[in-house]
Structure formats: structure tokens, C-alpha cells
C-alpha positions as CSV (number, residue, x, y, z in Angstrom):
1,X,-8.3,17.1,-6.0
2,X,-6.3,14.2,-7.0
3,X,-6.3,12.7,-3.5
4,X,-10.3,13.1,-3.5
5,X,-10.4,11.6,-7.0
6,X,-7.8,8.1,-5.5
7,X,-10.8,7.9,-2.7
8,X,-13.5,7.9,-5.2
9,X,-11.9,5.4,-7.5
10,X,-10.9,3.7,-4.4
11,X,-14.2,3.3,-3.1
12,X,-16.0,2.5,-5.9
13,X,-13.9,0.1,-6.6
14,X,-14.3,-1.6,-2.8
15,X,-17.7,-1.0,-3.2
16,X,-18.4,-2.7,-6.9
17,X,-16.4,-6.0,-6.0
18,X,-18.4,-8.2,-5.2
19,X,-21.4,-7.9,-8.2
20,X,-17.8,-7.5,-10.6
21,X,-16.3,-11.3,-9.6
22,X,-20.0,-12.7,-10.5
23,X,-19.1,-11.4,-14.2
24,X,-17.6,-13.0,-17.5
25,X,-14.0,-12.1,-18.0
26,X,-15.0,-10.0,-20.6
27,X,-16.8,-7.4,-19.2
28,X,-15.6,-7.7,-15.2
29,X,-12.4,-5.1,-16.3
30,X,-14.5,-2.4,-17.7
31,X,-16.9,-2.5,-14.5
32,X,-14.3,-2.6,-11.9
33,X,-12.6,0.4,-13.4
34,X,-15.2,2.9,-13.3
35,X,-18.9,3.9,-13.5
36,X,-18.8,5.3,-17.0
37,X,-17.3,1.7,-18.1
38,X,-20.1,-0.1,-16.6
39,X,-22.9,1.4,-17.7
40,X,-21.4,1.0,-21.1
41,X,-20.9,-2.6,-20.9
42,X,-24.1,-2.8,-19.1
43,X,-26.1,-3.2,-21.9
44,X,-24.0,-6.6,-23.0
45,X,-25.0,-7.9,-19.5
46,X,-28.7,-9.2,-20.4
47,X,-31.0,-9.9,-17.5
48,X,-27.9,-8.7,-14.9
49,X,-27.7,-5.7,-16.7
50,X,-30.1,-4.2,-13.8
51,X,-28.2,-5.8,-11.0
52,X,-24.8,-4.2,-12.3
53,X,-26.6,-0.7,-13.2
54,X,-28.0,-0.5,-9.9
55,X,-24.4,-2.1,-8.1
56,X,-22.7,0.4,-9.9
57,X,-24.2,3.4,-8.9
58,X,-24.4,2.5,-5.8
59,X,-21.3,1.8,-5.5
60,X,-20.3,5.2,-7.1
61,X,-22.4,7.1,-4.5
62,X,-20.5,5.5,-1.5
63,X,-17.1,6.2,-3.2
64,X,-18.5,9.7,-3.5
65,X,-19.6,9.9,-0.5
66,X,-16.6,8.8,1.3
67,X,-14.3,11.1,-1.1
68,X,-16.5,14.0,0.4
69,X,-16.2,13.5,3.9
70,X,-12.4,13.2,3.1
71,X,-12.6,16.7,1.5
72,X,-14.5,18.1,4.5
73,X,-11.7,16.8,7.1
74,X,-9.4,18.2,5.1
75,X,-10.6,21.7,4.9
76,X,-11.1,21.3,8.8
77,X,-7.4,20.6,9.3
78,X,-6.5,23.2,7.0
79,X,-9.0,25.9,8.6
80,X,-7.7,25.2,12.1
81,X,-4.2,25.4,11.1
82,X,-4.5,28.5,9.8
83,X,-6.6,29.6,12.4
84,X,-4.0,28.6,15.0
85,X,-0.6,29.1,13.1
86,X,-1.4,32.5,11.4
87,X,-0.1,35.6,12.7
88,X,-2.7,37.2,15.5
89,X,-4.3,40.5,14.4
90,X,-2.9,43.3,16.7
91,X,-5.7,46.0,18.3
92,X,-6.2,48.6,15.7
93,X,-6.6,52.0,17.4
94,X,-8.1,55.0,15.6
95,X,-7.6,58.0,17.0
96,X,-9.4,61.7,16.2
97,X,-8.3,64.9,16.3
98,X,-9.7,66.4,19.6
99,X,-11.3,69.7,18.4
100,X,-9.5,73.1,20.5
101,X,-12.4,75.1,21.8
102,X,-12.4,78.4,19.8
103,X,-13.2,81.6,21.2
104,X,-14.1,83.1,18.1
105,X,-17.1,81.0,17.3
106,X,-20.4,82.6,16.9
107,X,-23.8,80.9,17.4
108,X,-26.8,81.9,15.7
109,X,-30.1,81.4,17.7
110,X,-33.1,80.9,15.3
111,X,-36.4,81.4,16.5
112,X,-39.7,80.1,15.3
């Protein structure tokens, strides 16, 4: 989780650079570091408070995104190794008891 969490951050980060060095001093910091920060700041922005709203979560949903397909290789390397490192399942055999023909055995014939 923590490694999917560095890829978000990562991303959104990549992804948020460019509309962050256009900023004041001020309020670049709290964009760059994360989604919740910007849209906080955002309302300090005036007329680019749009442009950084809009950068922001855009630039969330490709961290996100990217963070995902992370997770899904991940779960892909861990399902085949344990499909090809885990013990192989052996053949289960079930056997029944043979039933021993019994003389003694009496049928009743019903008529209708």
C-alpha cells in the first residue's frame, strides 16, 4: 500500500509541475504536495484558481491512475508466482466400497 501511495504522490507531483512553477512562493508548496493542499489554497489563487483546480485534479487522476496499473502488475507477479512456485495438488482418489453380492436378499415384485 505504501508503495502504491509513493506512486500516487509521485505522479501527482510529476503531473502538477508545471501549473505549480507559474505560482507565488506562497502557495506553490501547498499545491505541489498534494491535492487536498491545493484545493485549499485554491481559493487564494483568484482568477487561476480554475486553472489550478482543474491542474490539480488532473493531475491526481494520472497519479491515480498510474498507482493502479502498478497495483495490477503487482498482483500479476504475485498470482503467477504462486501459481508456479506453490506445491502441485496431487490426484485425489475416492474409492467405494464394492458391495458383495448377497444370496440372502429378497425382492419384492409389486404389481399394478
Amino acid at each position: 500500500m505504501a508503495l502504491l501511495g509513493s506512486v500516487l504522490s509521485s505522479g501527482y507531483r510529476s503531473g502538477i509541475a508545471s501549473t505549480a512553477e507559474q505560482l507565488p512562493a506562497g502557495v506553490r508548496e501547498p499545491v505541489e504536495s498534494g491535492i487536498g493542499s491545493a484545493l485549499a489554497v485554491s481559493g487564494e489563487l483568484g482568477d487561476a484558481a480554475s486553472v489550478v483546480v482543474s491542474a490539480a485534479r488532473q493531475a491526481f487522476v494520472e497519479g491515480w491512475r498510474t498507482s493502479m496499473w502498478v497495483g495490477v502488475a503487482l498482483a500479476a507477479i504475485g498470482f503467477a508466482y504462486v501459481a508456479l512456485r506453490s506445491p502441485g495438488r496431487s490426484a485425489v482418489v475416492v474409492t467405494a466400497p464394492v458391495a458383495e453380492p448377497d444370496d440372502q436378499l429378497e425382492f419384492a415384485t409389486v404389481t399394478t
